[in-house]
C-alpha positions in Angstrom: 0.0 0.0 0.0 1.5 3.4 -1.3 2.5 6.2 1.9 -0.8 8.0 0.3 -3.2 5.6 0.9 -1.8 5.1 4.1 -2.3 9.0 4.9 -6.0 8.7 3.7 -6.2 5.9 5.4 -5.8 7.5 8.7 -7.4 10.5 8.4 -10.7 8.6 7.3 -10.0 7.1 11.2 -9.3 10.4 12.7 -12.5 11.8 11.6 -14.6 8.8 12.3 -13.2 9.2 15.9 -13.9 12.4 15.9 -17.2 11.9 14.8 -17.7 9.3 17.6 -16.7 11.3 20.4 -19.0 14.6 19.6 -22.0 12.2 19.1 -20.9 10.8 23.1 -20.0 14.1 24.0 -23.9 15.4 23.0 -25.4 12.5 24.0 -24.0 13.0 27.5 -24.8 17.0 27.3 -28.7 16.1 26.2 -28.8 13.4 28.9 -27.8 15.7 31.7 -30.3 19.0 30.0 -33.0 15.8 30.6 -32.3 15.7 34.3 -33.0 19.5 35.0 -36.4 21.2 36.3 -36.4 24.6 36.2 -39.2 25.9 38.5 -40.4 29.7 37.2 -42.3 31.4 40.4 -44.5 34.1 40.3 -45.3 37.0 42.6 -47.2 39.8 42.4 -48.1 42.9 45.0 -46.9 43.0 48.3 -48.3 44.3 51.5 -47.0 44.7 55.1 -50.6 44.0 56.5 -52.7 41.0 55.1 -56.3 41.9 54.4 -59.3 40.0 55.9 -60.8 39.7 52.6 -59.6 40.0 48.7 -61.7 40.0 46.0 -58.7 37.7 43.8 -58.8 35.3 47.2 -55.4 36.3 47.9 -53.4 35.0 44.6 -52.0 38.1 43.4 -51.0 39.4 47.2 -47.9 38.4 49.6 -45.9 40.1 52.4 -43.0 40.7 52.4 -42.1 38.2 55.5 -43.3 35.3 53.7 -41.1 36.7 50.9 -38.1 37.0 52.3 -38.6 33.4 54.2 -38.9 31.9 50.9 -35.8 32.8 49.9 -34.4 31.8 52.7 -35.4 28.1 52.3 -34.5 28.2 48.8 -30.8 28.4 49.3 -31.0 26.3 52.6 -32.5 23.6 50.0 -29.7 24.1 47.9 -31.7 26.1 45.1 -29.8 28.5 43.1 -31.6 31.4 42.0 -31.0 32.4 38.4 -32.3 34.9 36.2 -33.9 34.5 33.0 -31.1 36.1 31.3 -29.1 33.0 32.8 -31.5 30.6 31.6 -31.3 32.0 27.6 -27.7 31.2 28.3 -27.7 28.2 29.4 -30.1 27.2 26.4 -27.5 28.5 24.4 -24.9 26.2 25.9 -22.9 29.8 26.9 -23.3 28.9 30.8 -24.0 25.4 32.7 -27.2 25.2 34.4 -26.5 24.3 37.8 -28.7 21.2 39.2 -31.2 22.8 41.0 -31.8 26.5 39.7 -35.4 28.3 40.5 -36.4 32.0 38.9 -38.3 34.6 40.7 -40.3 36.6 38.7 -42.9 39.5 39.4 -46.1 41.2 37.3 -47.6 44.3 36.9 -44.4 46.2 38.2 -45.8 47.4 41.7 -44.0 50.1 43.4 -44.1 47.5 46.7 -41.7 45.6 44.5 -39.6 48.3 44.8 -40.1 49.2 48.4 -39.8 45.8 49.7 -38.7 43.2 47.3 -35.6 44.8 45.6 -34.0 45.5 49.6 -34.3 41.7 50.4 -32.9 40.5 46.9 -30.0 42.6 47.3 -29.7 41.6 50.7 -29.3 37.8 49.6 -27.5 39.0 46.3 -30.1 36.6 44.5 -31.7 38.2 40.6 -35.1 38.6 39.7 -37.4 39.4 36.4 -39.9 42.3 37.1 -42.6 42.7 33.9 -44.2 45.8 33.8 -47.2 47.1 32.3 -45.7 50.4 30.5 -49.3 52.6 30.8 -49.0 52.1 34.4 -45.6 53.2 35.1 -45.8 56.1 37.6 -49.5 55.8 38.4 -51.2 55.2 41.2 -54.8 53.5 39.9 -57.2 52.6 43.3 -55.0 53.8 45.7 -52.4 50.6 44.4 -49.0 52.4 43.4 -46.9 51.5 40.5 -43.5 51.4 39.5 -41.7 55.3 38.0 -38.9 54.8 35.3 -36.5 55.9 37.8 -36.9 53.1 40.1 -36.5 51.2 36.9 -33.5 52.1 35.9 -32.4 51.9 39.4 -33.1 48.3 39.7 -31.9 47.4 36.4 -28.4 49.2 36.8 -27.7 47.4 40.3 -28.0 44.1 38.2 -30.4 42.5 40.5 -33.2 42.9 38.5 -33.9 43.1 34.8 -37.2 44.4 33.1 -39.5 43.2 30.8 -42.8 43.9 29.4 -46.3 42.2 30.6 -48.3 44.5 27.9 -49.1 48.3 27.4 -53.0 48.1 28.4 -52.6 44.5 30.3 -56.0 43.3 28.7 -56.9 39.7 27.4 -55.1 39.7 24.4 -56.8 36.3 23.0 -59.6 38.8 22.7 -58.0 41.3 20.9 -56.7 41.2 16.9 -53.2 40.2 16.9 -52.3 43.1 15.3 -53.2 45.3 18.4 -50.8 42.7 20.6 -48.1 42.7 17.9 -48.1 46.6 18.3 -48.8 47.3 22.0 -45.9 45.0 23.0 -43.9 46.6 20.3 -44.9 49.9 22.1 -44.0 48.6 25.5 -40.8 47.5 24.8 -40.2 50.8 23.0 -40.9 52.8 26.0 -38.7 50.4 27.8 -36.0 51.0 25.7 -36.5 54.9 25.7 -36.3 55.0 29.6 -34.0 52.2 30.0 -31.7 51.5 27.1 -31.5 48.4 24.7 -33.0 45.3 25.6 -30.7 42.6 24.7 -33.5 39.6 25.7 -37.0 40.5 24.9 -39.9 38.6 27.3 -43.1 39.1 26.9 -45.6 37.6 30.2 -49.1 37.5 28.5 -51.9 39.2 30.8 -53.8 36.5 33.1 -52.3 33.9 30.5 -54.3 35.0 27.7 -52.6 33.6 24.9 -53.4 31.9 21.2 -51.7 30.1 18.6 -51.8 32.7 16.4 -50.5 35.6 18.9 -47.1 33.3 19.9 -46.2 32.9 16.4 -46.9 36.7 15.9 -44.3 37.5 18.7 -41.7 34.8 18.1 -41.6 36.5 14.6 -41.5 40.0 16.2 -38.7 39.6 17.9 -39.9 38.2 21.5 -37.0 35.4 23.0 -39.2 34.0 25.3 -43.0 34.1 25.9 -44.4 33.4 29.6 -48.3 32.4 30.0 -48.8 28.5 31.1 -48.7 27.1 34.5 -46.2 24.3 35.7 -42.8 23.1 35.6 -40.3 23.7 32.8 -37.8 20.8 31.5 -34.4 22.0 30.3 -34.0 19.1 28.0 -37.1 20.6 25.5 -37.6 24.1 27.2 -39.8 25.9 24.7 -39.2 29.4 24.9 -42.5 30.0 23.3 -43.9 28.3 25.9 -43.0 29.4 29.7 -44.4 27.8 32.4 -44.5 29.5 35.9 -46.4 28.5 39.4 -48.3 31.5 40.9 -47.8 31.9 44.6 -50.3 32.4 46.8 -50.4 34.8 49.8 -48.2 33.6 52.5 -47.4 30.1 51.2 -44.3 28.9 52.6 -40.9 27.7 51.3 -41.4 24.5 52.2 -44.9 24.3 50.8 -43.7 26.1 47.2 -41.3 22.8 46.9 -43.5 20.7 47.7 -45.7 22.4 44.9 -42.4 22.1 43.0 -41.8 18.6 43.4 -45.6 17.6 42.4 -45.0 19.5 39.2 -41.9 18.1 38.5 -43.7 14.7 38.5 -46.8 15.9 36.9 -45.6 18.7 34.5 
């Protein structure tokens, strides 16, 4: 056999090997994405003094006490709290997800966010995703405050938090032509941009979950990286950014109780 053969010979071998060990290598890497839950929680307003009555029977209110002691059990449980902008990463194989990560993530963009929330995230250096509603911003509608630009930017520059959009007019979009959600989230994120500079990742959490086939194809073509509006559990394996799950939680539910809830949908997503 001529010295050439021989030299094609091995080179055929070398990329058959090669071949080999990126098929084992992404094997393994899909394998280990299969193993990973990522748990999306959502929160709303917060008061210091709990009601005796709510008309929404106390889903879109906490305190924040119970807040702060869910965090605390989180990272006792080893969670690690990650922000979405984490999780885009880690889809994109930039990052590794670690093996128990959990995301805290707010609506509506209450001004109690600001007064309580952002003091005890900073305080356990752990991130958070705040969606706004942008006609709201610096309005105070039935004696409930929102959310100025400043306070915005202020949370967004420390790092801890980063902003998106949950709608201009926060209405039930599956109601509403596509073309008015196309161009009110479009607006929102606009105004976002004008107060607080360019929005690398662009989220969009629909308003009460109001969603339709049509509208997510409409904002995955407009430019939206991820779209939030089911309830349960996320799996990192065939995460659908189209399709974000969260869990609401409730006033006062514990940390213990949230991964409890956690661990049912992670069996039952």
């Amino acid at each position: 056999m001529s010295t050439k053969k021989k030299i094609i010979i091995v080179c055929v071998i070398i990329v058959v090997i090669a071949i080999i060990i990126g098929i084992i290598f992404r094997q393994k890497k899909e394998n280990k994405r299969a193993d990973v839950k990522i748990p999306i929680l959502l929160y709303h307003n917060f008061v210091t003094t709990v009601p005796d009555t709510d008309p929404d029977n106390f889903n879109y209110i906490n305190t924040p006490q119970s807040f702060e002691e869910n965090i605390k059990t989180f990272l006792e449980n080893g969670y690690t709290i990650i922000s979405m902008k984490e999780l885009a990463l880690a889809d994109n194989g930039k990052i590794e997800l670690p093996s128990k990560p959990i995301v805290i993530t707010f609506d509506d963009g209450y001004y109690s966010n600001y007064e309580y929330i952002y003091p005890i995230l900073k305080k356990y250096n752990v991130k958070a995703s705040i969606f706004i509603v942008t006609d709201k911003i610096g309005q105070e509608i039935d004696g409930i405050k929102y959310l100025s630009w400043e306070e915005c930017l202020e949370m967004q520059n420390s790092g801890i938090i980063e902003i998106g959009s949950h709608s201009k007019k926060h209405v039930f979009y599956d109601k509403r032509s596509v073309r008015e959600l196309r161009d009110d989230v479009k607006e929102s994120y606009k105004e976002i941009e004008e107060h607080l500079g360019k929005q690398d990742l662009k989220i969009f959490a629909y308003p009460y979950g109001a969603y339709t086939n049509e509208t997510v194809r409409t904002l995955k073509n407009n430019g939206i990286d991820f779209q939030l509006y089911d309830i349960g559990m996320n799996n990192f394996k065939d995460l659908d950014r189209k399709e974000i799950k969260r869990i609401n939680i409730p006033c006062e539910m514990t940390g213990k109780e949230i991964i409890e809830e956690i661990n049912r949908y992670s069996l039952n997503p």
